[in-house]
N, C-alpha and C positions, 0 to 999 in steps of 0.2 A: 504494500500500500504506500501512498503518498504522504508522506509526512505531515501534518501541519505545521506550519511554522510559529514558533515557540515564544511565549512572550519571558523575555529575559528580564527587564526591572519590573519590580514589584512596588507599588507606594504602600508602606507600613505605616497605619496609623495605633497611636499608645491610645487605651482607653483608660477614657477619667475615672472610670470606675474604680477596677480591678490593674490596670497597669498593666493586660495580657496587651503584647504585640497582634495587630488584626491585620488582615489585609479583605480585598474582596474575589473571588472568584471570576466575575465578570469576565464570565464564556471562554474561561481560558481550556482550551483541549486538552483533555487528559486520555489515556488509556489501558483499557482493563483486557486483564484474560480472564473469561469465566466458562463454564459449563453451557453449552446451547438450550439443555434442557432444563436450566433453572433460569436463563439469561443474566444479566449483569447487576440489577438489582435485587436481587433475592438473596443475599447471602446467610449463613446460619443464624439465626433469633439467640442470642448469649440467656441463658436463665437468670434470673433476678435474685436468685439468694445468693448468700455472701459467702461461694465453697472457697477454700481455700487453691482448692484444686485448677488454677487457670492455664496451665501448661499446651492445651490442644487451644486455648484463644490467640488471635493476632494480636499486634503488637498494642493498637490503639481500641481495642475493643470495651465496647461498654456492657455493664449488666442491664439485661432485660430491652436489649436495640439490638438491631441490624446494622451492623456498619463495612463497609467498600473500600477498596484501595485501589491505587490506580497510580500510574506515573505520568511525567510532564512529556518524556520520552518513549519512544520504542524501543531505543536501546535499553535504557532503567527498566522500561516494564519486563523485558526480556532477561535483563540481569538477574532481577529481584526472583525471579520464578525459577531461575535456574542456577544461584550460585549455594544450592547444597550439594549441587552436583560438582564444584572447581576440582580439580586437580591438584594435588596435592604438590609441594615443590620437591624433585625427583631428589633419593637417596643413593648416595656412592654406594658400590655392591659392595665393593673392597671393604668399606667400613665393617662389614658384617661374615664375610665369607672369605676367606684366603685364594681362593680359587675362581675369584672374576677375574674377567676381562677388563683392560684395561678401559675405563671410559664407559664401563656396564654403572647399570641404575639396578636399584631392587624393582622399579616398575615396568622394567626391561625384559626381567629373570619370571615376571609375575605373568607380564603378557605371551610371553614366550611360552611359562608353562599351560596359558589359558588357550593359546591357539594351537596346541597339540592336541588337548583335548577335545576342540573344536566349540570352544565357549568364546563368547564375546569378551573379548581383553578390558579392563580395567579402563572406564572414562571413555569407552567408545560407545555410547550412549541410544537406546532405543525411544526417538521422539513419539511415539505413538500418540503417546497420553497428552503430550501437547498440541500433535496437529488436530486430535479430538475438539480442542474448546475452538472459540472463537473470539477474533480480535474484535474488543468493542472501542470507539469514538465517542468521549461525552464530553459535554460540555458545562463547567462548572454554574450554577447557577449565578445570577446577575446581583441577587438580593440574596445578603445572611454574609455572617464574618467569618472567616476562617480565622484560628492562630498560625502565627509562625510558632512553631513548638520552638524551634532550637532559639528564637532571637533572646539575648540577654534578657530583656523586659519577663520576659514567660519563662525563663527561669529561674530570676526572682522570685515573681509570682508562687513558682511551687516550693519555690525554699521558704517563703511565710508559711503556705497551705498544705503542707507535704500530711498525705492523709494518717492516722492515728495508728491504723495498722500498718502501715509503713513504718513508724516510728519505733512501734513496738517492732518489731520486724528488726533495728537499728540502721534503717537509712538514715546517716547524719546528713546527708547533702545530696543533693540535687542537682546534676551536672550534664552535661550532652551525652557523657559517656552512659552513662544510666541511663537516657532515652534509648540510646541507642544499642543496651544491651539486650541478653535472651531470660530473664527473667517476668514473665508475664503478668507473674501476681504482682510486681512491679509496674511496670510499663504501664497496667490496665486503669491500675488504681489512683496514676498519676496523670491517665485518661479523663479521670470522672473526676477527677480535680479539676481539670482545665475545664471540661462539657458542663460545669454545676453552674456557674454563677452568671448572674443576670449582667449583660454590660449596658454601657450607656446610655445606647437606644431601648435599653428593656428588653432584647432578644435575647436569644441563647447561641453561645457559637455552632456553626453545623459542621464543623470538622476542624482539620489540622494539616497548615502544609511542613514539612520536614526533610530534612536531608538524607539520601538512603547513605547507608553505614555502610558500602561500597564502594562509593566515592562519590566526591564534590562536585561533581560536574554531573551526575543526577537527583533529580530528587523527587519526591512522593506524597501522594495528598491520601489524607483520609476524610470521608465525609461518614455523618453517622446518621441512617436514615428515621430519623426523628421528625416527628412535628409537621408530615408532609413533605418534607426536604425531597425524598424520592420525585414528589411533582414538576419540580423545579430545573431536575437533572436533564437537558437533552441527552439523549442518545440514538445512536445508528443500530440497525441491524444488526451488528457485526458484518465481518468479514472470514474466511476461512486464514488460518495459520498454516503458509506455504513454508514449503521445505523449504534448509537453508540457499539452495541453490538457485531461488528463487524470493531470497529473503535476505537484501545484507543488514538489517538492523538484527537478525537472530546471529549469521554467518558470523557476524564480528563477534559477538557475545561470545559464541563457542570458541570462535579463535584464542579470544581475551582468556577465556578459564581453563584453555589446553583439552576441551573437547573436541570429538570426531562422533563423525554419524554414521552409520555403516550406508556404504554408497556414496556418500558424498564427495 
């Protein structure tokens, strides 16, 4: 597909309120991968008690909402869905075996013994599962505030507000690194930190845009479909997810992470 082209500055307005950093969506493209048979608004309904158990939640998810994710790019959206699959950085053989070759990898010795067997080698990846979904085009609503999670402002904000169980928990501080880590009963909780409070105009924020923990040059919105927000959301059909030979925003990704597709 054809890229949309990308709005790079953003005006950050501080609210009087609360002091979270806002900006506004205002039909900025974003895009999703989701399931055809559930489409791109439908995502799993999080239950409303307070388990402690949030491990299978994303990262900005709320208790008892629906909430979406989606990237500024194709390449970030492409990254974010496939960097559990990176490759690992290759290991000298030598280190381990007195009897490599000089210049051998243990991923070397690994794939070697996988294609004897006639098994797919290690990071040579079966896309199935991904060309299954479909790429969707939305467009951020015109009206409702996004945070900037990471701007300084909203991270103040949650070093006042940082939630009670959190506290107990011993989070003393509040920092990018912590947005940006895998602890969910974290992340979630400092989710519904930010989603709680009334701002200036008397709304409520509808999401969150953030930096993906991949790099700086992509980044990632979350919208939480509350309060009708879903209404608000354009979106397209989808598109199908072509193979990379027919796909450089996926082809690069895989290149970048040391993936191979069989056939490719």
């Amino acid at each position: 597909m054809q890229e949309v082209c990308q709005v790079v500055a953003r005006d950050v307005l501080i609210c009087n309120t609360t002091q979270l950093a806002l900006l506004l969506g205002s039909l900025q493209p974003v895009y999703r991968l989701a399931d055809p048979h559930y489409g791109p608004l439908r995502p799993r309904l999080r239950p409303t008690d307070a388990s402690d158990n949030r491990s299978t939640w994303h990262r900005y998810d709320l208790a008892g909402e629906r909430t979406i994710y989606a990237a500024s790019s194709l390449e970030g959206m492409y990254a974010e869905t496939l960097q559990p699959l990176k490759k690992p950085e290759p290991t000298p053989a030598g280190a381990l075996f007195d009897d490599a070759g000089e210049g051998e990898t243990v991923q070397d010795l690994i794939a070697h013994d996988f294609a004897e067997d006639g098994k797919e080698p290690p990071h040579e990846i079966d896309l199935d599962w991904l060309l299954k979904r479909r790429l969707y085009t939305m467009l951020l609503p015109t009206a409702g505030w996004f945070i900037d999670a990471e701007h300084s402002n909203t991270i103040a904000y949650l070093n006042r507000n940082r939630p009670p169980v959190l506290l107990a928990k011993g989070l003393q501080q509040v920092t990018v690194a912590v947005l940006r880590g895998e602890d969910r009963y974290v992340t979630s909780h400092l989710a519904e930190s930010m989603a709680g409070p009334r701002l200036q105009d008397q709304t409520s924020p509808i999401g969150l845009l953030y930096g993906s923990k991949l790099g700086s040059d992509w980044d990632c919105w979350t919208v939480w479909l509350r309060d009708g927000v879903h209404n608000a959301i354009n979106v397209d059909s989808g598109e199908p997810v072509l193979h990379p030979g027919e796909n450089p925003a996926l082809l690069k990704v895989l290149r970048k992470y040391g993936l191979s597709v069989p056939g490719a």
